[in-house]
TORKOLVEX-640063 format. One record per atom (N, C-alpha, C): x, y, z. Coordinates in steps of 0.2 Angstrom, whole numbers, padded with zeros to 4 digits, always signed. Example, Ala and Ser with C-alpha at 12.3 -4.5 7.8 and 13.67 -1.06 7.14 Angstrom:
<marzas>
+0066-0028+0039
+0062-0022+0039
+0066-0016+0039
+0064-0011+0035
+0068-0005+0036
+0064+0000+0039
</marzas>
This chain:
<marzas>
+0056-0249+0317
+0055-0246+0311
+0061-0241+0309
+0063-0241+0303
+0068-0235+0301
+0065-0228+0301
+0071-0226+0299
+0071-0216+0299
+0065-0216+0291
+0067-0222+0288
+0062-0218+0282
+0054-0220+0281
+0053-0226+0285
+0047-0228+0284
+0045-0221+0290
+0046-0219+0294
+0043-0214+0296
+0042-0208+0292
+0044-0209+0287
+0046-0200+0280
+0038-0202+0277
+0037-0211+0277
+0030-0213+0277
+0026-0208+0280
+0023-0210+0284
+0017-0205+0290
+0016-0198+0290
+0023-0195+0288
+0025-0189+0291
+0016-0186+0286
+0014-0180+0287
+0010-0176+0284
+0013-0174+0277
+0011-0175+0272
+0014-0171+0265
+0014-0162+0267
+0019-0159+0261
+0021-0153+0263
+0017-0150+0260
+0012-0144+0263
+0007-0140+0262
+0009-0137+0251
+0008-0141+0251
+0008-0138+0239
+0004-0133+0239
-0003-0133+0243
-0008-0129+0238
-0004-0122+0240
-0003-0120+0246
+0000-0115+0249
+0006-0111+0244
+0009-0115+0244
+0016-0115+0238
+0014-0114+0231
+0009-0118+0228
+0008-0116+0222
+0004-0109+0222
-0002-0108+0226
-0002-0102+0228
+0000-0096+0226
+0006-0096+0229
+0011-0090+0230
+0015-0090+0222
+0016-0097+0221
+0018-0095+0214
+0014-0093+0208
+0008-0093+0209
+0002-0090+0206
+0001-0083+0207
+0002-0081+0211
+0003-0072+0215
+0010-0070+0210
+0014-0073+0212
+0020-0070+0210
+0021-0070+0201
+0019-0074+0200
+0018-0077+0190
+0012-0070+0189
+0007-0070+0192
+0001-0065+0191
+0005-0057+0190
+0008-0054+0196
+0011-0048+0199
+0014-0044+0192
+0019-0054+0190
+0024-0052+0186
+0021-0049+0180
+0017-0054+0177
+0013-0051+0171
+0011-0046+0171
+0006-0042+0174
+0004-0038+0177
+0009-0030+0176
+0014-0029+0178
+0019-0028+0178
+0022-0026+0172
+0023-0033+0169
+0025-0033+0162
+0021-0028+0157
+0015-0028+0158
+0010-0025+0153
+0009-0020+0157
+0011-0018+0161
+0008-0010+0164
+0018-0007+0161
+0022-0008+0161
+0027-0005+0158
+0028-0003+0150
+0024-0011+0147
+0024-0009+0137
+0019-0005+0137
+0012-0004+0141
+0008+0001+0140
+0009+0010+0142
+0014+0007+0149
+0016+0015+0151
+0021+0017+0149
+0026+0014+0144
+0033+0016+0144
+0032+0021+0137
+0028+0018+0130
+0028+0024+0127
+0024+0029+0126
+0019+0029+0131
+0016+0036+0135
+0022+0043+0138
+0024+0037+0143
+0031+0042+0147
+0036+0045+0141
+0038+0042+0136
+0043+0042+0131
+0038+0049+0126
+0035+0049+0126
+0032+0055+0122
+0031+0061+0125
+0030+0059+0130
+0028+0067+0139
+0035+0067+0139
+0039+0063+0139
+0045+0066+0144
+0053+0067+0141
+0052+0062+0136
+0059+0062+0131
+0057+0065+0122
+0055+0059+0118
+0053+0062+0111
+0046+0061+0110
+0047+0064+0102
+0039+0063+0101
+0038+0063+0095
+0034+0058+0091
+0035+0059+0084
+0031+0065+0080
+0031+0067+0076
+0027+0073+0073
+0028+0072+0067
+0022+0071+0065
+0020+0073+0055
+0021+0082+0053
+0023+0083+0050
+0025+0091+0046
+0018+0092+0043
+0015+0098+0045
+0009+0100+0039
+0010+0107+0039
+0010+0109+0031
+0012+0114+0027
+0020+0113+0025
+0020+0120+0021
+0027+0121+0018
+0032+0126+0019
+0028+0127+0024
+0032+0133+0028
+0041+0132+0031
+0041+0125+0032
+0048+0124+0032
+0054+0120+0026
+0049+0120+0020
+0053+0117+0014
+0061+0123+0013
+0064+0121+0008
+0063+0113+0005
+0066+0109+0014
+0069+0111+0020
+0073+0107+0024
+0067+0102+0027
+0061+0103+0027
+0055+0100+0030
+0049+0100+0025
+0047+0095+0022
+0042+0094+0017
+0034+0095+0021
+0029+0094+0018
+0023+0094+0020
+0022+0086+0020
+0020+0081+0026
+0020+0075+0026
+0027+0071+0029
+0031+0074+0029
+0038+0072+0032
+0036+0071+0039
+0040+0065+0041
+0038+0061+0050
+0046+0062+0052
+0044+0067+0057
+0051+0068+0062
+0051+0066+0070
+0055+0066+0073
+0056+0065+0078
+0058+0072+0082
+0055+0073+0086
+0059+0080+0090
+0059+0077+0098
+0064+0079+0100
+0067+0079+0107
+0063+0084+0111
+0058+0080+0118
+0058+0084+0124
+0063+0087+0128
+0068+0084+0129
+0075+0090+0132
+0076+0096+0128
+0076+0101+0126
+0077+0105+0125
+0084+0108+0126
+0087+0106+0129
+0096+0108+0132
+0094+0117+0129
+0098+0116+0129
+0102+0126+0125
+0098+0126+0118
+0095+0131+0118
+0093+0134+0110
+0095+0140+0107
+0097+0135+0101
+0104+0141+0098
+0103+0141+0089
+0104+0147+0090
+0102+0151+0083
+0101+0143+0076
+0097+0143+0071
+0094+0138+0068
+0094+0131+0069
+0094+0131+0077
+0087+0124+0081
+0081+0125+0077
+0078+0119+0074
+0072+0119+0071
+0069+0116+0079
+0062+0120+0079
+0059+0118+0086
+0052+0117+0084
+0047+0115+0089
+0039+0113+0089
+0038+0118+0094
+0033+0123+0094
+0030+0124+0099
+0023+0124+0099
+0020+0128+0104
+0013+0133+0103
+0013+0138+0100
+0007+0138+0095
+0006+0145+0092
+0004+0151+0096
+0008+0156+0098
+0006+0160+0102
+0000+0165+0105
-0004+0164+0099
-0010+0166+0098
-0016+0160+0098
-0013+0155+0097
-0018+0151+0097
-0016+0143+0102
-0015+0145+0108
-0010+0136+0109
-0013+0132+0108
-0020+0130+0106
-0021+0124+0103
-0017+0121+0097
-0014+0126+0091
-0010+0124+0088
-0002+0125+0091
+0000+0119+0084
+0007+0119+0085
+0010+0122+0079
+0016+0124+0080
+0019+0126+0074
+0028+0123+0074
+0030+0125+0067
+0037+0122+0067
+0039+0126+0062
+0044+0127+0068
+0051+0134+0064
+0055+0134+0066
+0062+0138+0062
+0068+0137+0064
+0069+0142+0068
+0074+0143+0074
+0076+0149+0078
+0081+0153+0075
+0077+0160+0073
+0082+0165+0070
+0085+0169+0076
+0082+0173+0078
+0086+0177+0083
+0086+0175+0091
+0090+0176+0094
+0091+0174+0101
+0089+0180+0107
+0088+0178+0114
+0087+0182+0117
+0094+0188+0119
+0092+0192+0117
+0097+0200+0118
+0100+0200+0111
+0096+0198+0107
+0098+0200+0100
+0095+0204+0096
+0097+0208+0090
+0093+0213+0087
+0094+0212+0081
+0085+0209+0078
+0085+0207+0072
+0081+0213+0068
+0084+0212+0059
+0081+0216+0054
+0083+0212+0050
+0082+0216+0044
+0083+0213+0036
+0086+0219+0034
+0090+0218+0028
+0094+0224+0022
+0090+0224+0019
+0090+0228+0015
+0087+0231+0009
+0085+0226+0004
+0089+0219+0004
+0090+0214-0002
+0085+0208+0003
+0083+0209+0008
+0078+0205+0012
+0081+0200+0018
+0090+0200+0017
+0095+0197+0019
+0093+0197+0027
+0093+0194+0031
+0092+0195+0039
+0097+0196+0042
+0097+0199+0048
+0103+0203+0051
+0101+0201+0059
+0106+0199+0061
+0108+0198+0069
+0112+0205+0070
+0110+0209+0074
+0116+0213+0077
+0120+0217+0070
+0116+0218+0067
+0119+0222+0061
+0121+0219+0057
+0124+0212+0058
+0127+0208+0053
+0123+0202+0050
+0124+0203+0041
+0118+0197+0038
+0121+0190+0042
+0116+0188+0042
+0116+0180+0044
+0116+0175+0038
+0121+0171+0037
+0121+0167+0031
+0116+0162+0033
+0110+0159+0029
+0108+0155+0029
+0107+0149+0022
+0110+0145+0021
+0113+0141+0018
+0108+0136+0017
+0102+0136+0020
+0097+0130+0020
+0092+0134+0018
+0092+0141+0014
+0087+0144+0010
+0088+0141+0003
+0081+0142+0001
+0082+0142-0008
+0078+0147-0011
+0082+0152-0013
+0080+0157-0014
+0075+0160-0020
+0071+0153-0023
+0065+0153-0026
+0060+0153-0021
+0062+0151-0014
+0055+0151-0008
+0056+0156-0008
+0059+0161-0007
+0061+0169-0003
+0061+0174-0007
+0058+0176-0014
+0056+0180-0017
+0052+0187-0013
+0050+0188-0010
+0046+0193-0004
+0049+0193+0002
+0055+0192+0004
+0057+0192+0007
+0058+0200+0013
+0060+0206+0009
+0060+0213+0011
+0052+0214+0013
+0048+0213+0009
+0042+0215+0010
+0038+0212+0017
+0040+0206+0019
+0037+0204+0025
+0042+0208+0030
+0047+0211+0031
+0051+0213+0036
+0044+0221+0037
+0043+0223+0032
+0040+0230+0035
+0034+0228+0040
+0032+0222+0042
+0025+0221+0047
+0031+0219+0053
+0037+0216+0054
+0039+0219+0061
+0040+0225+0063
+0035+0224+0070
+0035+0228+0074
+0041+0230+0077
+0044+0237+0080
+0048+0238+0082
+0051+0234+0090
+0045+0233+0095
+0048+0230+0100
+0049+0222+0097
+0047+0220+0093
+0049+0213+0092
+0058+0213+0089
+0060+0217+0087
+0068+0219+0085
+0074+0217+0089
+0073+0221+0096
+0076+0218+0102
+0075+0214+0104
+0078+0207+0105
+0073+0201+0108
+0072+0201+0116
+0069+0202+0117
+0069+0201+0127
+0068+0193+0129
+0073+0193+0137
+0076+0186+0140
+0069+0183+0141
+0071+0176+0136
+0067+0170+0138
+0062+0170+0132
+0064+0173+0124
+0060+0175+0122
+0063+0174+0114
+0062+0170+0107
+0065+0170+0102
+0062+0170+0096
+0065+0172+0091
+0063+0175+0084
+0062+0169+0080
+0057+0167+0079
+0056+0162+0074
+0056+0160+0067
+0057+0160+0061
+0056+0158+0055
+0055+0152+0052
+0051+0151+0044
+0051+0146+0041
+0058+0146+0036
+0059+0141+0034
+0064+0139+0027
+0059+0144+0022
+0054+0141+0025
+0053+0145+0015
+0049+0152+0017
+0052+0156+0016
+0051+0163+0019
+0044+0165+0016
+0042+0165+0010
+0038+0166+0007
+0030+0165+0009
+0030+0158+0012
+0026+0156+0013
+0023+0153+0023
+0030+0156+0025
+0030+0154+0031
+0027+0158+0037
+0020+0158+0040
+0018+0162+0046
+0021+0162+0056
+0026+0167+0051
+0031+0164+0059
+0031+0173+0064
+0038+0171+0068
+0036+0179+0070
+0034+0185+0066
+0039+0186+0061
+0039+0192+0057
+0030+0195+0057
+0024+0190+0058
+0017+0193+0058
+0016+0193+0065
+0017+0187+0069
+0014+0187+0076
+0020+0191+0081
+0025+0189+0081
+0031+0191+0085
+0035+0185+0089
+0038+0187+0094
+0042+0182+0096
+0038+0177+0102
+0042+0169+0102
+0041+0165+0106
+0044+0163+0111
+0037+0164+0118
+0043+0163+0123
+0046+0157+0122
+0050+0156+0129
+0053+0148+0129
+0048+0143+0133
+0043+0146+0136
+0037+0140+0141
+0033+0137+0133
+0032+0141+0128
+0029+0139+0124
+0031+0134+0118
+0041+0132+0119
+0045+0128+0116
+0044+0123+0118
+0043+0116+0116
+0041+0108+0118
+0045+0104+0114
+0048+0103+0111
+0051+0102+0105
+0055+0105+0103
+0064+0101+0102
+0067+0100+0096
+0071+0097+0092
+0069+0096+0084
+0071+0094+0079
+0076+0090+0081
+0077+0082+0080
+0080+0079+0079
+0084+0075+0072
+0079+0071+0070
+0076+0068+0063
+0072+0067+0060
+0073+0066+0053
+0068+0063+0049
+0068+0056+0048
+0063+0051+0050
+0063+0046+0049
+0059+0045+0045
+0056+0049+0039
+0051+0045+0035
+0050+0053+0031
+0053+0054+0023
+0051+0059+0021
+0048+0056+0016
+0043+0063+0016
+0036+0065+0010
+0038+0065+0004
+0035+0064-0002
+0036+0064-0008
+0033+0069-0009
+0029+0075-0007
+0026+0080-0006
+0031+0085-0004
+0030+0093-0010
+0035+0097-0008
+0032+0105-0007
</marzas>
């Protein structure tokens, strides 16, 4: 007899074994697949961005009521008007959105005309409209004197539209544990103002 009629007789090679395993591996894979499109933008919201709908008008006109932003979980350096997200200091179940006026070791006021002052000198702020800011002087008399100095790890917050905005000037300053957010884009604004 030849070499092949013996490949006759031989025992066939174990398949069920083989597909088996292919079956495990194909499973694992999938498996896998959906545990990443489920966990990836969970992680992507805890750890990098996060989307956020605007409610109020606290930050107009530069942020509408209903406007859809995106802010960044990295935080890097925060520096004088960063719009950020955090905890309301009074209440952390709420969040709030305001831009960062004064920085830590800096000494905030207003002039006489309501203008805001770093360190003695007005601070231009060019993304005011000065139809929101009419009361502007008048909110400065409810800062307290230690909120003036800023103490380290610690920033002065305000809205765009001064008038209507509950930011430090009532409550005072925001640590930085209580900053989670910041301001990157708008992907989607409100017709709402």
């Amino acid at each position: 007899m030849s070499d092949a009629s013996n490949d006759f007789y031989k025992a066939p090679p174990n398949t069920d074994r083989s597909n088996r395993r292919r079956i495990a591996v194909a499973v694992v894979v999938a498996v896998g697949a959906v545990g990443v499109y489920l966990l990836l933008p969970v992680l992507t919201v805890v750890f990098v961005a996060q989307p956020i709908r605007v409610a109020g008008s606290a930050m107009a006109p530069t942020l509408k009521n209903g406007d859809r932003i995106l802010v960044s979980k990295q935080l890097g350096t925060l520096e004088r008007g960063d719009i950020v997200v955090f905890y309301y200091p009074e209440d952390p179940t709420k969040s709030f959105i305001e831009r960062i006026i004064g920085l830590p070791g800096d000494t905030i006021d207003a002039d006489l005309e309501g203008h805001v002052t770093i360190n003695s000198q007005i601070l231009q702020e060019a993304y005011l409209d000065p139809s929101l800011n009419k009361a502007a002087r008048s909110r400065w008399n409810k800062v307290r004197s230690e909120w003036k100095e800023i103490k380290p790890g610690y920033y002065f917050v305000m809205g765009d539209n001064r008038d209507a905005s509950n930011d430090s000037r009532s409550w005072g300053v925001v640590p930085l544990n209580l900053i989670y957010g910041k301001y990157v884009f708008r992907y989607w604004a409100s017709a709402e103002y």
